[in-house]
N, C-alpha and C positions, 0 to 999 in steps of 0.2 A: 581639217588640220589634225585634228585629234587620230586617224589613223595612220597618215602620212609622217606625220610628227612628232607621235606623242610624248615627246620634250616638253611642248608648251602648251602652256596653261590661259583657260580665260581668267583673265586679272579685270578685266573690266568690259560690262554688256550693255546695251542701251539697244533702243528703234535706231538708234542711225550709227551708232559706234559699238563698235568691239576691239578690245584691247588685249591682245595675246605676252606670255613672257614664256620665254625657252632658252635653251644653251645650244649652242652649236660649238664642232668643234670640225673646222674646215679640210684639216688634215691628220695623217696619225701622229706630227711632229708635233698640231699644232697646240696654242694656249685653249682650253673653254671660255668662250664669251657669251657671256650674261646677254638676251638681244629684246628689245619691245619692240613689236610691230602695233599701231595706232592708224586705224581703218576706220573713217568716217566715210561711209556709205557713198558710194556714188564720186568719190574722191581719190585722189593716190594714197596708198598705203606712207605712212609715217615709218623710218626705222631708225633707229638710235642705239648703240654699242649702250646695255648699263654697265659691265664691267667685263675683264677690266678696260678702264679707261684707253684709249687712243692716244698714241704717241707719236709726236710730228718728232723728223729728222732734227735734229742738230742746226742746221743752216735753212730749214724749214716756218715757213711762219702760216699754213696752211696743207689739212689734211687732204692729198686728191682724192675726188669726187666725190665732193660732200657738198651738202646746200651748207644755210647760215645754218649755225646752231652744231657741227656735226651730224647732220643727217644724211644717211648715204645716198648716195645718186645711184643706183642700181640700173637707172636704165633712161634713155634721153626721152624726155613726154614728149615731145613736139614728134618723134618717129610713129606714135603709136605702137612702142613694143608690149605693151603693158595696157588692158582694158578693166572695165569693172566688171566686165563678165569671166573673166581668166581667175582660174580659181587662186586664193595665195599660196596656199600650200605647195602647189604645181611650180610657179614661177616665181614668187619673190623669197620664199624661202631658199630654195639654191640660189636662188643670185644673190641676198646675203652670202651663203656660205662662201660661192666664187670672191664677190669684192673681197671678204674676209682673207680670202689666200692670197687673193693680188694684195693688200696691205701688207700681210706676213711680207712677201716677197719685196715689196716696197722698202720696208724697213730694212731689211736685209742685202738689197741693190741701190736703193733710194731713186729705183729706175720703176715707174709701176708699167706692168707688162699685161697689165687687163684690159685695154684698149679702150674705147668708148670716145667721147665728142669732150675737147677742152671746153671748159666753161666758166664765167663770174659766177661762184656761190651765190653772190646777192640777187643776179639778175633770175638765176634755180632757182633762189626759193620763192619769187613771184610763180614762177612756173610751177613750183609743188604745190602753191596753193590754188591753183588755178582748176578747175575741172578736166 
């Protein structure tokens, strides 16, 4: 992470967790977002916007592709696009930055154009916790 990235920082180490914090900023237009990614070994990587906060539409009462809680969906687990041997750095850090541009664009069309599988948040976040 640290030479690919070096935005972020380890916030938190452990045998089986590592917790990174960084900024990303998706475009030259766009806002900087404060981002933790929370990686318990063996597990999907956790991501969570810290700031700033995530802004649903007007006539919106859910952020797309997010589990419960706001966490992004970066990638459907059931494809196997995403293993615990794939480094994060490589893949779920740009796929942060990507969702991050399809939200900008979201907010700004209220049409998200990043593609990916519709889905119940609640029925994802069994799935994020799931192996």
């Amino acid at each position: 992470m640290r030479n690919l990235h070096p935005q972020f920082a380890i916030r938190r180490f452990s045998v089986h967790r590592i917790v990174w914090e960084g900024s990303i900023t998706p475009s030259p237009l766009s806002e900087k977002y404060e981002v933790r990614i929370e990686y318990d070994f063996n597990r999907r990587p956790v991501v969570k916007i810290v700031s700033p906060g995530l802004r649903l539409l007007p006539d919106s009462t859910q952020l797309p592709h997010t589990y419960e809680g706001d966490v992004l969906c970066l990638y459907y687990p059931k494809r196997g696009e995403w293993k615990a041997e794939l480094p994060i750095a490589d893949y779920i850090v740009p796929w942060i930055s990507m969702w991050l541009y399809f939200y900008e664009v979201w907010l700004a069309t209220g049409e998200w154009l990043g593609g990916g599988t519709e889905h119940n948040p609640r029925v994802c976040s069994k799935v994020r916790a799931d192996k």
